[in-house]
C-alpha positions in Angstrom: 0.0 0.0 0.0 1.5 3.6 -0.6 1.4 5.7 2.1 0.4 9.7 1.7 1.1 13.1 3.1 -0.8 16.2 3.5 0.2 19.4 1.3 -0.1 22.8 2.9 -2.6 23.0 0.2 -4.7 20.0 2.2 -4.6 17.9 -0.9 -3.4 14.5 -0.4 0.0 14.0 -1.6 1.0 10.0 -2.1 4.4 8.6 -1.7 7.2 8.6 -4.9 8.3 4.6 -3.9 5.6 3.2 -5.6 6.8 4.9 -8.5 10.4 4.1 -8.2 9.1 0.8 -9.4 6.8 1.8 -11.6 9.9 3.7 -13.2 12.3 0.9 -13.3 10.0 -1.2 -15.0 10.3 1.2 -17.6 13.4 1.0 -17.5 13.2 -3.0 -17.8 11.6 -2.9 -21.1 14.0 -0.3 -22.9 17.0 -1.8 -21.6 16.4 -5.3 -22.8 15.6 -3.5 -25.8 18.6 -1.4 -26.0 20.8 -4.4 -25.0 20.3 -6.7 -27.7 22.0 -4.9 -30.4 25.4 -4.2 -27.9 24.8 -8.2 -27.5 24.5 -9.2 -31.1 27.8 -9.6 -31.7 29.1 -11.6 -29.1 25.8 -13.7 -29.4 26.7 -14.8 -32.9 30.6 -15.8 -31.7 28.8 -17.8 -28.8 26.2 -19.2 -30.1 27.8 -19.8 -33.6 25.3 -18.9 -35.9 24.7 -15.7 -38.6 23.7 -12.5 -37.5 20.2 -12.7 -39.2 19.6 -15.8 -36.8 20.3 -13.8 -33.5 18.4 -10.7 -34.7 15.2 -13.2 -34.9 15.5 -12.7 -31.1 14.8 -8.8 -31.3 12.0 -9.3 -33.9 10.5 -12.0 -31.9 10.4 -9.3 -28.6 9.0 -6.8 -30.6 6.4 -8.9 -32.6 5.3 -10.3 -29.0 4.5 -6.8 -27.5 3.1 -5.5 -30.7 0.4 -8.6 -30.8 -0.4 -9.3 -27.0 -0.4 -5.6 -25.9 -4.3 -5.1 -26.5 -5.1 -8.7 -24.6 -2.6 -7.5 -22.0 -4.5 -4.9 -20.9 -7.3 -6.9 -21.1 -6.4 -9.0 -18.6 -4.8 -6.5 -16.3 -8.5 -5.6 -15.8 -9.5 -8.5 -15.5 -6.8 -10.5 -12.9 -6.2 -7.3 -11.3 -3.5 -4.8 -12.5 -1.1 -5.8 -9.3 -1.3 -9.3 -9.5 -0.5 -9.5 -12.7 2.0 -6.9 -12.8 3.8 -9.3 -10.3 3.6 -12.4 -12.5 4.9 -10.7 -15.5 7.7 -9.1 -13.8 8.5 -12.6 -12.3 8.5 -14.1 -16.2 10.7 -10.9 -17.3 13.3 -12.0 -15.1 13.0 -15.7 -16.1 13.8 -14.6 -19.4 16.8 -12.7 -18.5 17.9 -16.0 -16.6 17.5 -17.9 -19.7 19.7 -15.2 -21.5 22.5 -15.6 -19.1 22.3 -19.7 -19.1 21.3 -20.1 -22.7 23.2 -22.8 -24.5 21.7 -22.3 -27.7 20.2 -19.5 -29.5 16.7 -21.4 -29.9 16.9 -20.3 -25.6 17.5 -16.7 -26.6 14.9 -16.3 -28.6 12.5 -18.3 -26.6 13.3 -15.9 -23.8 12.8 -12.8 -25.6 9.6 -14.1 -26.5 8.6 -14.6 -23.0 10.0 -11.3 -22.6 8.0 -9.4 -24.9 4.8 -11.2 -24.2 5.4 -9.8 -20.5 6.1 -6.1 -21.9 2.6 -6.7 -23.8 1.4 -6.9 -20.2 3.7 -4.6 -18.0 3.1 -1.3 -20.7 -0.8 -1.0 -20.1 -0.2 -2.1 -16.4 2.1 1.1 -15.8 -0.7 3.6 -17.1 -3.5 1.8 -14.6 -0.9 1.9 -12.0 0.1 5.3 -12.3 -3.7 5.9 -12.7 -4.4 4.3 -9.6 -1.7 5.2 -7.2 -1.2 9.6 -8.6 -3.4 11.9 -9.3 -3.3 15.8 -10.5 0.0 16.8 -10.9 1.9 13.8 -9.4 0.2 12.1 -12.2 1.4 14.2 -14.8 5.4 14.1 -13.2 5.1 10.4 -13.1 3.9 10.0 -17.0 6.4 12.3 -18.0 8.7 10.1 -15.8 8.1 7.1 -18.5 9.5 8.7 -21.1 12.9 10.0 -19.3 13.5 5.9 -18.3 12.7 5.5 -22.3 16.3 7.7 -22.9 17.9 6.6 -19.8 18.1 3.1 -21.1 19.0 3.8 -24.3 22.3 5.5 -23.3 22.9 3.1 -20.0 22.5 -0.1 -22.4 25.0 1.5 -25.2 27.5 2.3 -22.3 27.3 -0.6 -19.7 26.9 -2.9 -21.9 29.1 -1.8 -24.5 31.7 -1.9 -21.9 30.9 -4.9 -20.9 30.6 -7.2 -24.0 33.7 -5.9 -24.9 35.4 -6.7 -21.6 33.7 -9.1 -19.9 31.4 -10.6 -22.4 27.2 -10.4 -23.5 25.9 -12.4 -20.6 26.6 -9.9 -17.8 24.1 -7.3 -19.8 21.1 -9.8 -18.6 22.4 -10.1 -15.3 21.4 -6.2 -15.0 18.3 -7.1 -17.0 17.8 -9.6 -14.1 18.3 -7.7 -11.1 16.5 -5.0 -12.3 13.5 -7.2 -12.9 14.1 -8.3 -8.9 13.7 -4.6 -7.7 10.5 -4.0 -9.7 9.1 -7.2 -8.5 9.7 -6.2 -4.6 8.5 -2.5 -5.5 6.1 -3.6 -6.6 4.1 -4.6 -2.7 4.2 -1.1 -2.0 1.6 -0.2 -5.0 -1.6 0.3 -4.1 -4.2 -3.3 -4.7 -6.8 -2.6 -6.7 -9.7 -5.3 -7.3 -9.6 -7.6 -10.0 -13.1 -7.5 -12.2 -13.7 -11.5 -13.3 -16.7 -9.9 -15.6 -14.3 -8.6 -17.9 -14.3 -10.5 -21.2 -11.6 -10.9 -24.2 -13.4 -10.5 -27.4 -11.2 -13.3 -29.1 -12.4 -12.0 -32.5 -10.7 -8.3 -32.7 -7.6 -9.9 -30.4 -6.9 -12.3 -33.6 -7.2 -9.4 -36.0 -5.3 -6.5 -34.5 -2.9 -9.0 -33.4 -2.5 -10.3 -37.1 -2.7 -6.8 -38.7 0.0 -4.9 -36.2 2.4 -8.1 -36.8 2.2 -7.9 -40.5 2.2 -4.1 -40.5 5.8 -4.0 -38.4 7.2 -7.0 -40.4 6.0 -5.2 -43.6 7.4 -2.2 -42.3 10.6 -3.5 -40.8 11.6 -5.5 -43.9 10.8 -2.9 -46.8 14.5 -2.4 -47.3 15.9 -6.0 -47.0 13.0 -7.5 -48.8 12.2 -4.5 -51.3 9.7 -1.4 -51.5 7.8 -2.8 -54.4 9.9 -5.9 -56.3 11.1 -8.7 -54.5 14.8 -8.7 -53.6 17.4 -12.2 -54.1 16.6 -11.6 -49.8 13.0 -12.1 -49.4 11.7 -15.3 -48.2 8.8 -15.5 -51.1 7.3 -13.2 -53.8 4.5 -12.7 -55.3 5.2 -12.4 -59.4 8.0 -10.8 -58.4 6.2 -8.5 -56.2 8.1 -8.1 -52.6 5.8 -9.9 -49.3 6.7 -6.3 -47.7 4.0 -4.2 -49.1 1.6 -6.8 -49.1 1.9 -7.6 -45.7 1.2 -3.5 -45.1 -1.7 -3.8 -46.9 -3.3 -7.2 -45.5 -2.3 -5.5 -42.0 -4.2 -2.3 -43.2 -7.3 -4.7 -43.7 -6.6 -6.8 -40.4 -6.7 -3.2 -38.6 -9.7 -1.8 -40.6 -11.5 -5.1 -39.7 -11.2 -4.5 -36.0 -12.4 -1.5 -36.0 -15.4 -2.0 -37.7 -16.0 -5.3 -35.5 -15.3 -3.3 -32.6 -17.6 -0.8 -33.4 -20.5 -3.7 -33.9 -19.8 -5.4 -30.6 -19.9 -1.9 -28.4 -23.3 -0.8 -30.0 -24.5 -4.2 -29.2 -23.6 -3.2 -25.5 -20.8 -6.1 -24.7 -17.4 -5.5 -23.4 -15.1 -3.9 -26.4 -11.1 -5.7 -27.0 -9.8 -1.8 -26.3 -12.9 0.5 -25.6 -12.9 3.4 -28.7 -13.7 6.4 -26.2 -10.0 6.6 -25.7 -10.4 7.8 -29.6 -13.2 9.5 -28.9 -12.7 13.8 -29.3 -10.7 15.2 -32.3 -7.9 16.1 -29.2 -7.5 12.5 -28.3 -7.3 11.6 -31.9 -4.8 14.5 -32.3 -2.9 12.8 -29.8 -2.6 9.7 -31.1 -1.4 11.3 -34.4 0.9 13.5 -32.3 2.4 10.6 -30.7 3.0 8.5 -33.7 4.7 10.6 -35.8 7.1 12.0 -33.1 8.2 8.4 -32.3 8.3 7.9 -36.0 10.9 10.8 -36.4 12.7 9.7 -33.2 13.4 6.1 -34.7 14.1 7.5 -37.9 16.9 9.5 -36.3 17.8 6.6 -34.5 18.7 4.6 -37.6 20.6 7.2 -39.2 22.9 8.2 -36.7 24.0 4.5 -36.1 24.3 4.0 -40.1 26.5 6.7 -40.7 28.7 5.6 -37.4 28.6 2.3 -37.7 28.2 1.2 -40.9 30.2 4.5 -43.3 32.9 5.9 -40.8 32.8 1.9 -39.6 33.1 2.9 -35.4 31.9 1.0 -32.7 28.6 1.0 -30.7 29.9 2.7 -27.8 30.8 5.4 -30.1 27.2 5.3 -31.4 26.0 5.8 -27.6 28.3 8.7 -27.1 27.6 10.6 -30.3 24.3 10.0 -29.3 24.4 10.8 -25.5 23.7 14.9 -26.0 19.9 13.7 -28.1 19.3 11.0 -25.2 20.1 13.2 -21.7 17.8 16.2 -23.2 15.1 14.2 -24.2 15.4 12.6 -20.6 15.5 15.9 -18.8 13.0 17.5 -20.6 11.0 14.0 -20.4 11.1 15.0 -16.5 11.0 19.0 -16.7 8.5 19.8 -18.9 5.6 19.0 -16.2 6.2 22.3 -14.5 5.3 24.0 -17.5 1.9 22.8 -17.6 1.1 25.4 -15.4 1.5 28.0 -17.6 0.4 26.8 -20.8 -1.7 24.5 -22.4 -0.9 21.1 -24.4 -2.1 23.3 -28.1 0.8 25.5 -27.3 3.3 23.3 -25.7 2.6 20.6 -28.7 3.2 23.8 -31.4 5.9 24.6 -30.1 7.4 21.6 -29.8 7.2 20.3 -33.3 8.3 23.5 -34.1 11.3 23.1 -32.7 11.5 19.4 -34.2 10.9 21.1 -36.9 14.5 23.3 -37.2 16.8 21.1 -35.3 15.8 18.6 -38.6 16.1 21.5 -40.8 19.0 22.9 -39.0 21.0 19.2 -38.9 20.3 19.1 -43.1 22.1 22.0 -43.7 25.4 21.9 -41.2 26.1 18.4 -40.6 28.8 16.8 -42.0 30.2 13.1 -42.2 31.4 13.8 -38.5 28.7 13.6 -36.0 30.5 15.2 -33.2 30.8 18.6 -34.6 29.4 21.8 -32.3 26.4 22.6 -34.7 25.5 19.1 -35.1 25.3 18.4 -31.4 23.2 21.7 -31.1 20.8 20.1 -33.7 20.5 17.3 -31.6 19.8 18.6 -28.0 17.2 21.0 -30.2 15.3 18.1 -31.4 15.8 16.1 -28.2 14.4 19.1 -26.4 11.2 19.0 -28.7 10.9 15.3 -28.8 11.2 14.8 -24.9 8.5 17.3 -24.5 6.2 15.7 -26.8 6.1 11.9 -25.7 5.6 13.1 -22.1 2.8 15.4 -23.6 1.0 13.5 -25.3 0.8 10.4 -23.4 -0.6 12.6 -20.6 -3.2 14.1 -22.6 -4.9 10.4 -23.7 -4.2 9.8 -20.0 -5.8 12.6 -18.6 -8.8 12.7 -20.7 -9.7 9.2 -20.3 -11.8 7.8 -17.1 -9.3 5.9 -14.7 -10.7 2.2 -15.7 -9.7 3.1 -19.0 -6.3 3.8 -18.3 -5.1 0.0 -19.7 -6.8 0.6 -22.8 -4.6 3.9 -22.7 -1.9 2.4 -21.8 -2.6 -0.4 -24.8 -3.0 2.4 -27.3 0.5 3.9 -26.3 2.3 0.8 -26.4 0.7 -0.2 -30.1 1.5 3.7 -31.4 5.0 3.5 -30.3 5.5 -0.2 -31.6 3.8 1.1 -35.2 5.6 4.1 -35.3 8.7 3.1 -34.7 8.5 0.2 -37.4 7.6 3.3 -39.9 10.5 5.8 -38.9 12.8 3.2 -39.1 11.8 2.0 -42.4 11.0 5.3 -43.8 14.4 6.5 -42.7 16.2 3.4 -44.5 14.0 3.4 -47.7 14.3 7.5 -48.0 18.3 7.3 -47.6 18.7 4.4 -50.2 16.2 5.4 -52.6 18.1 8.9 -52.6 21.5 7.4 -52.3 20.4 5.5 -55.3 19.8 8.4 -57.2 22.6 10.4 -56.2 25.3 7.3 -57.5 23.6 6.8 -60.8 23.5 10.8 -61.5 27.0 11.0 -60.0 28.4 7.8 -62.5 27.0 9.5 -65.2 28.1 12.9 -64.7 31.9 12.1 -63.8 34.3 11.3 -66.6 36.3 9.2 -64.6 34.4 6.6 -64.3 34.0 4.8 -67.3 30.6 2.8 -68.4 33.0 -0.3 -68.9 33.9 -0.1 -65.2 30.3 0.8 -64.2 29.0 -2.0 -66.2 31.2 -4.3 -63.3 29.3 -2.8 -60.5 25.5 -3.5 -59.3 23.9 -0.4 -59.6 21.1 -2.0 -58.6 21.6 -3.0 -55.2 23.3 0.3 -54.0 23.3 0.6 -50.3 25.5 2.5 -47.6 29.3 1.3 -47.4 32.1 2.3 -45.8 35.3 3.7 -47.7 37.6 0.8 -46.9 34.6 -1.8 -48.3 33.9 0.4 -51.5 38.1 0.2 -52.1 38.2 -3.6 -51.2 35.0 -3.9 -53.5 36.8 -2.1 -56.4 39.9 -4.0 -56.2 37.8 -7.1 -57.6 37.3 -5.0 -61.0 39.5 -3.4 -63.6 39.9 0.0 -62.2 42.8 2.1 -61.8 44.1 3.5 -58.5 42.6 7.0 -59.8 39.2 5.6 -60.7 39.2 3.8 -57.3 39.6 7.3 -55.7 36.9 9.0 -58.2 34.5 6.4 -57.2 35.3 6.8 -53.5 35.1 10.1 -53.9 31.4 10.1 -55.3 30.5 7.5 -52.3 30.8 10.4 -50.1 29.4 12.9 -51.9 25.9 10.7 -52.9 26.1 9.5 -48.7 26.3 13.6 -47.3 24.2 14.6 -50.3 21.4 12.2 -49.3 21.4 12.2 -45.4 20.5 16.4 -46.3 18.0 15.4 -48.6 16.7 12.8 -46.5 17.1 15.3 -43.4 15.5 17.7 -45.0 12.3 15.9 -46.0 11.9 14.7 -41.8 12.0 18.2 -41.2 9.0 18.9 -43.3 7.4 15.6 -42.2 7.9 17.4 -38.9 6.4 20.9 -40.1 3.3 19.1 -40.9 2.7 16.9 -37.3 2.1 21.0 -36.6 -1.6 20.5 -37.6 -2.3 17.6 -35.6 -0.5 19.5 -33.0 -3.0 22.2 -33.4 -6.1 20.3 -32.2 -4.7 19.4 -28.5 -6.6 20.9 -25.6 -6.6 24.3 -25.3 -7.0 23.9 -21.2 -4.7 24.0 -18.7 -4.4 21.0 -15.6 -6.3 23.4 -12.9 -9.0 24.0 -16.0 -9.0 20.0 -17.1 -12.6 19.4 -16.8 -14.3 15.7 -15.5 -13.1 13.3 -18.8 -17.0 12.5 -19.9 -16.7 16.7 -20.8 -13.4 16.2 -22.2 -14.5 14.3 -25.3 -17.5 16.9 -26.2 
């Protein structure tokens, strides 16, 4: 039970432990998340096996969340939102324990399945929780909370276990994963029991078609590069006369999530218990939201990919390197995460949202015109807190909007929507990000190999212009020392690598930022109140 204090105010003011697990659980999630990639590596030398087979492991964690998280919330309301809490912070850290004793990677992945089919559970449980143990502005600070563990895991994953697979080795990463699971789990008696409600159905019927349609959405969406925007790459798994299983997935998971809509819209006017109740969709502000939410996770992934690609993969550094050239984004967006509560005071979520994307808005416009194939320069970093300051402020807003204008027994179904947006959206930015930047790159070689004289069509005709795709100097000069050219062409064509690589991260830049300038109008229909103005949620939706 959480015990409570008396404001000079006379309101009742509850205690921050409960929260402290609340918070860690966050942090959980995003650092299992966050760790997999540092991992990846030393998973394939243990285990033996290709990369592709160790990533199955993320896609299985974030397949399982994406598909359970309606049910989850479901049953949180059902079982009772501490019990099950408990249980699936218990399975979390069974998974991590399988992680750290896993002979095989058939146990990896199994365990990241458990693990993500107890996120599906543990992200609508947080909302309820927070729901039913804060209120007023101790609400609004703990929300905003959520999305400062969201960045703080990011970085401490790249850094500890950086440092740690490269020292010790991968296993000691789940260790953390497991003893933070342990501290949630004994938080977790100080929350405040709620009842469970054994009335509560699962409509089976919309759980089997938004399951389906967010699982082919992300897949579509995640594999649109490797598996191709429209024809079928030599890396798909099937096609369909030569069409690529990518964008038909999208489409079939389109009709999947149109289909549960309309089924959920049949089964509430017939007066039974809805998979996810549609009142959380129900005012143009909640819907403005929603839209809000999506496409500011969307631009954060897509940031998120690009920074690592040009790292990683063209300047051919190491993760850690990838967390510190992305530390100044990550400890602004988890400050202002924190911060920007106090602000809701003064002025409402229309403005806060405006400005925000406005800001998003030129850090992205800013970042297209100074950045450089050096990510550590003073005006890039500047671009970066700019946009972190926006996009911190906008996930804590947001989310506390749909909270706040929802009644508190929906605050699962809140909680449900939230986790599905942020799943959707960043399966979009990511591959919206990697489809821009190769399309463009693309574009940019082919103009480039036409326009330079140095680079002969009999040399050309030796390279596949049809498969071009982000390389490192060193591979474009160990790929050209398979052909005919001369040391001079070989530094022509590297030279026209980096060119088409700067010329299209601008481009691609460039186009986020207007994507950005747009998620204005969205931004534009959120409340125009203030929290002491927020009126009881059944006027909230008029």
């Amino acid at each position: 039970m959480t015990t409570a204090q008396t404001t000079k105010t006379g309101t009742e003011r509850a205690s921050w432990v409960p929260m402290v697990g609340l918070f860690l659980a966050q942090v959980l999630m995003s650092f299992n998340v966050a760790a997999l990639p540092v991992s990846l590596g030393g998973m394939v030398q243990d285990f033996g096996v290709p990369p592709t087979t160790v990533s199955t492991a993320i896609v299985t964690y974030g397949i399982s969340v994406a598909a359970l998280v309606m049910v989850g919330a479901k049953l949180g309301q059902r079982i009772g939102w501490v019990l099950i809490f408990r249980i699936v912070v218990a399975v979390f850290a069974g998974s991590a324990l399988m992680m750290i004793l896993a002979p095989t990677v058939g146990w990896a992945i199994t365990a990241q399945a458990l693990a993500g089919a107890s996120a599906a559970i543990i992200v609508p449980s947080l909302v309820a929780l927070i729901a039913e143990n804060y209120h007023g502005a101790q609400q609004a600070t703990a929300i905003g909370s959520l999305g400062s563990a969201r960045a703080l895991s990011g970085v401490s994953a790249f850094l500890i276990g950086g440092t740690l697979g490269t020292l010790v080795g991968w296993r000691p990463v789940f260790a953390i994963v497991l003893a933070l699971a342990v501290a949630v789990f004994i938080f977790s008696f100080r929350l405040r029991s709620d009842g469970a409600n054994p009335a509560i159905t699962i409509d089976v019927v919309a759980a089997i078609f938004i399951g389906l349609g967010i699982v082919l959405l992300t897949l579509g969406f995640n594999n649109l590069n490797s598996w191709g925007v429209l024809l079928a790459r030599p890396s798909a798994p099937f096609s369909i006369l030569g069409l690529s299983p990518a964008p038909v997935f999208i489409v079939l998971g389109l009709v999947f999530g149109q289909a549960f809509f309309v089924w959920t819209r049949r089964r509430t006017k017939a007066g039974k218990v809805p998979l996810v109740s549609l009142a959380v969709f129900g005012s143009s502000r909640e819907r403005a939201a929603v839209y809000s939410m999506f496409i500011v996770v969307a631009l954060e992934a897509a940031l998120n990919f690009t920074v690592p690609l040009y790292i990683q993969i063209v300047q051919g550094r190491t993760p850690f390197d990838t967390s510190i050239a992305m530390m100044p984004f990550n400890l602004t967006v988890f400050i202002v995460a924190t911060l920007v509560v106090r602000f809701y005071k003064r002025y409402s979520p229309r403005v806060i949202g405006v400005f925000s994307f406005s800001l998003t808005t030129i850090a992205l416009a800013w970042l297209a015109f100074v950045v450089t194939n050096n990510w550590e320069t003073l005006p890039t970093i500047l671009g970066l807190i700019v946009f972190g300051i926006g996009q911190g402020a906008l996930v804590t807003l947001v989310f506390n909007v749909l909270v706040t204008a929802s009644p508190k027994e929906l605050a699962g179904d809140v909680g449900s929507v939230r986790g599905t947006t942020q799943n959707l959206a960043s399966a979009v930015g990511t591959a919206l990000a990697g489809a821009l930047l190769v399309t463009i790159l693309g574009l940019n070689v082919g103009q480039a190999v036409v326009d330079h004289k140095q680079l002969p069509p009999s040399l050309v005709a030796q390279v596949d212009l049809d498969n071009v795709n982000f390389i490192s100097n060193d591979d474009l000069r160990q790929a050209l020392g398979r052909t005919d050219a001369t040391p001079a062409q070989v530094d022509a064509a590297v030279a026209v690598n980096e060119e088409a690589r700067l010329s299209s991260l601008k481009i691609g830049l460039l186009i986020l930022a207007g994507i950005s300038a747009i998620a204005i109008l969205p931004a534009s229909r959120l409340p125009g109140y203030r929290p002491e103005e927020i009126p009881e949620p059944a006027n909230v939706r008029r």
